[in-house]
TILO-175004 format. One record per residue (C-alpha): residue number from 1; x, y, z. Coordinates in pm, 1 decimal, decimal comma. Layout:
# TILO-175004
[NUM; [X; Y; Z]] ...
END
This chain:
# TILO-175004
[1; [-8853,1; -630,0; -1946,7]] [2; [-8825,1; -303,1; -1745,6]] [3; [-8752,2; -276,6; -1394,9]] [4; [-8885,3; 124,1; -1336,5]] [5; [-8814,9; 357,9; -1051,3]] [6; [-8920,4; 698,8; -1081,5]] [7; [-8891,7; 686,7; -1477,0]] [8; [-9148,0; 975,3; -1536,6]] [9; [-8940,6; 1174,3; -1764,1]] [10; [-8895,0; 894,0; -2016,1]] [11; [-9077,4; 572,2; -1960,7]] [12; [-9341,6; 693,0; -2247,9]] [13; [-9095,1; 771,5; -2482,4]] [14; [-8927,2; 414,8; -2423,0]] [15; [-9287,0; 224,0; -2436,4]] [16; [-9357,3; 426,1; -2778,3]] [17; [-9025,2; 302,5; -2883,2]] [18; [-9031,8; -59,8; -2819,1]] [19; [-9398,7; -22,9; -2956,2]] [20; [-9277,8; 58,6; -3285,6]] [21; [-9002,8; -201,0; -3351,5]] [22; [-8973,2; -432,8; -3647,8]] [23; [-9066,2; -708,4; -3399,7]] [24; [-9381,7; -853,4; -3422,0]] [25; [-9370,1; -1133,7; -3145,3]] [26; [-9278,2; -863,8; -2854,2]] [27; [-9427,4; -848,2; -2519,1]] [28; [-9286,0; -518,3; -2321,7]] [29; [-9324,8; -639,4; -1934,1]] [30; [-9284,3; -340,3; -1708,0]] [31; [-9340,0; -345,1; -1303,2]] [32; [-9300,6; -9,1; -1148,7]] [33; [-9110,7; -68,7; -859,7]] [34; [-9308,3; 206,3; -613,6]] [35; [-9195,1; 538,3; -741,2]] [36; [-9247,7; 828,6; -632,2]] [37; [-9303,3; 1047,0; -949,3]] [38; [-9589,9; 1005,1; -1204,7]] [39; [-9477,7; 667,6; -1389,0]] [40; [-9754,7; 454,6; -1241,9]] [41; [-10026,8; 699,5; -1381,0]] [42; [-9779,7; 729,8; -1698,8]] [43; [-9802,9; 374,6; -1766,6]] [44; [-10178,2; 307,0; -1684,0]] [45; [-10237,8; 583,4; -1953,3]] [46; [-10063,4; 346,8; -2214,2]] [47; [-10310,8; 96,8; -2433,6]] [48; [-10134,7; -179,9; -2619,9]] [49; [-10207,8; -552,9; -2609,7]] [50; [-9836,0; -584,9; -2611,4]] [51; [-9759,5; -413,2; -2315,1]] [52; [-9840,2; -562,4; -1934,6]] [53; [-9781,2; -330,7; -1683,0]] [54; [-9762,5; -415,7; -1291,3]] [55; [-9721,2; -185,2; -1017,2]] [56; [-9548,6; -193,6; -634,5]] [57; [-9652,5; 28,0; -389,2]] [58; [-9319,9; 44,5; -254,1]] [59; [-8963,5; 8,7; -345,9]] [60; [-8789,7; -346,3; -376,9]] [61; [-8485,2; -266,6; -598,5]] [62; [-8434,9; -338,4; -944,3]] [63; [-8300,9; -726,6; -869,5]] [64; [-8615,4; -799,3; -669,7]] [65; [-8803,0; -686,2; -1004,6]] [66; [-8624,3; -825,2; -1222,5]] [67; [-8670,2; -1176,2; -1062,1]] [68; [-9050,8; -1122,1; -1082,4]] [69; [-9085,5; -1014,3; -1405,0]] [70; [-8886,2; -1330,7; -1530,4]] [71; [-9115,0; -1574,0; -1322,9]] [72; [-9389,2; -1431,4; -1443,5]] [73; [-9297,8; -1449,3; -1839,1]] [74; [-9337,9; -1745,2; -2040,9]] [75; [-9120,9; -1587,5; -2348,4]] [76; [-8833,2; -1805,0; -2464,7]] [77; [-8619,6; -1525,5; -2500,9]] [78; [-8619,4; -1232,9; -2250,1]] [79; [-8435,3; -883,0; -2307,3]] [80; [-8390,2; -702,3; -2047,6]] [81; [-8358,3; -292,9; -2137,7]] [82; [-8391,6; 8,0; -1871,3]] [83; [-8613,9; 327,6; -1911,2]] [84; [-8386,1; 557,1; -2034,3]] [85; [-8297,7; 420,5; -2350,7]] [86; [-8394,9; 353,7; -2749,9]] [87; [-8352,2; 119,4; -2945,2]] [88; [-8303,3; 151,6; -3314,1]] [89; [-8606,9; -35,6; -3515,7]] [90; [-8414,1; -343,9; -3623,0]] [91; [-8212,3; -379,5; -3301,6]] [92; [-8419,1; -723,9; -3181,0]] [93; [-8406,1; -859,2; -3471,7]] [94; [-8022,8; -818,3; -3499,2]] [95; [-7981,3; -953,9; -3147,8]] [96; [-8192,6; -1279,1; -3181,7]] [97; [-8023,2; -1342,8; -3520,4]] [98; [-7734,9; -1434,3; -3298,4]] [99; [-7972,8; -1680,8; -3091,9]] [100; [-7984,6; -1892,1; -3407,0]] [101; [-7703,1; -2092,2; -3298,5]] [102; [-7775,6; -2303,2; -3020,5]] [103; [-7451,6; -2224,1; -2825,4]] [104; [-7513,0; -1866,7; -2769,3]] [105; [-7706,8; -1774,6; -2438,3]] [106; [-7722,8; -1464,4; -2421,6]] [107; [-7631,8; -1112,1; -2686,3]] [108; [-7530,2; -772,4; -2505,7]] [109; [-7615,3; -473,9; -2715,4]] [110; [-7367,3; -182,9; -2735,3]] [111; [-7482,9; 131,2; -2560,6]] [112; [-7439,5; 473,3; -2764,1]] [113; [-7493,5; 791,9; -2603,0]] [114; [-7668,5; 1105,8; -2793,3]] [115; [-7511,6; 1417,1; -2813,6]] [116; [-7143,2; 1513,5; -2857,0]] [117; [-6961,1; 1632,5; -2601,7]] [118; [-7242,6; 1805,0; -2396,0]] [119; [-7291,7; 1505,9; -2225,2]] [120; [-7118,2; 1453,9; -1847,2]] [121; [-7103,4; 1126,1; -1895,9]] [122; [-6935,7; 1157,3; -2244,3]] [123; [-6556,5; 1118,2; -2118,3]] [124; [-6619,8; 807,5; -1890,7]] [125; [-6809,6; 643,3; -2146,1]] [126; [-6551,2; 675,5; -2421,5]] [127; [-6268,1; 520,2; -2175,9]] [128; [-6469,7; 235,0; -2081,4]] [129; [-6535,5; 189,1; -2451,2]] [130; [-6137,3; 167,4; -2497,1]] [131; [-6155,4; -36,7; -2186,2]] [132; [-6403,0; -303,0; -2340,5]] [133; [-6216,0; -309,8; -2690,6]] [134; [-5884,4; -338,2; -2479,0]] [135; [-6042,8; -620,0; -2280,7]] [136; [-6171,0; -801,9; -2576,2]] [137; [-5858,4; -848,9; -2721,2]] [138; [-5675,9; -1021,8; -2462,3]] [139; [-6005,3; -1232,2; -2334,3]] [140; [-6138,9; -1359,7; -2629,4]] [141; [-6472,4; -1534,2; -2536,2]] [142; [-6653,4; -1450,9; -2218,1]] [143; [-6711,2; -1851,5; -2196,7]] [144; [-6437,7; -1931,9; -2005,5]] [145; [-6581,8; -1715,6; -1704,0]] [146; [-6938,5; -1765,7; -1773,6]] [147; [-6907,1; -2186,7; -1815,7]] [148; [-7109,7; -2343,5; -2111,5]] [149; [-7277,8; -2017,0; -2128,7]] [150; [-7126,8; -1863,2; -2464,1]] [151; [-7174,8; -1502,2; -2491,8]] [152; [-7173,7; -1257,7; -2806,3]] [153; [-7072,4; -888,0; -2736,9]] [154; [-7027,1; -637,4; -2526,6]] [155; [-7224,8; -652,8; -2199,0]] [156; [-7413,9; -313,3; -2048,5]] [157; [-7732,4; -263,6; -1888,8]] [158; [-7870,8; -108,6; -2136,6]] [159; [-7985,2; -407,7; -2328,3]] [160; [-7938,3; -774,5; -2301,2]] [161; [-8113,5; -1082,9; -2462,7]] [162; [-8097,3; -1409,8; -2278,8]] [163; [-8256,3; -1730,0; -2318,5]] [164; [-8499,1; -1789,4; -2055,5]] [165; [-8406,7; -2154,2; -1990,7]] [166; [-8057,7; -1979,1; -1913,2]] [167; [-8242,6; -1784,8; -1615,2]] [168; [-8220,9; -1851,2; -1243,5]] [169; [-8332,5; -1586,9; -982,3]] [170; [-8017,1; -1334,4; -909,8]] 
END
């Protein structure tokens, strides 16, 4: 599921990548959330049975999205990725190895960035890294925030798997 905004500059190159995972049961859900840019004529140019694009003609935010495009799937497990990222071929089918057992809601992938050192956001990233390993080992499950909701990794918005029984409108 993709919540886009003015994704122009990479929304093709994320669609070609989630089209050629080692996944065969994926559906890529996208609603393009009124941009401004060219992603609405970017995505209409895309053919795939996989893929089911919806567009806004204005802007409701990401959460307002986000809620529709879970209402509107009937997927038993949802994953929930932005625009600007890749995913490497296996990645799904590490993360929903981890949805074997029954007491696991939801896996968080861990986001890498590309490029060494060029990148601004290289420095910040690192620290929260340390940050999140630091974290980890002085809270050792997120359970005992989350409830009976048991999770596995490291959460970012970059990627997250969730059950869809687990889902409730934000």
């Amino acid at each position: 599921m993709i919540a886009a905004y003015n994704e122009a500059d990479c929304i093709r190159a994320r669609i070609e990548n989630l089209l050629s995972l080692n996944y065969s049961a994926l559906q890529i859900l996208v609603r393009d959330d009124g941009s401004s840019d060219e992603t609405a004529s970017i995505l209409k140019s895309i053919s795939s049975d996989q893929l089911r694009c919806e567009l806004f003609p204005g802007n409701r935010g990401k959460s307002a999205v986000l809620n529709d495009l879970v209402a509107s799937s009937d997927a038993e497990v949802l994953v929930f990725t932005d625009a600007n990222t890749k995913f490497h071929d296996d990645a799904l089918l590490h993360l929903v190895r981890h949805l074997e057992d029954n007491t696991i809601g939801a896996v968080f992938a861990e986001l890498q960035l590309e490029g060494t050192g060029s990148n601004q956001d290289d420095a910040y990233w690192r620290y929260e890294q340390f940050l999140k390993k630091r974290k980890r080992k002085s809270v050792p499950c997120w359970a005992q925030m989350m409830g009976s909701m048991r999770f596995d990794g490291c959460a970012t918005k970059c990627c997250l798997k969730i059950r869809s029984m687990m889902t409730s409108p934000w």
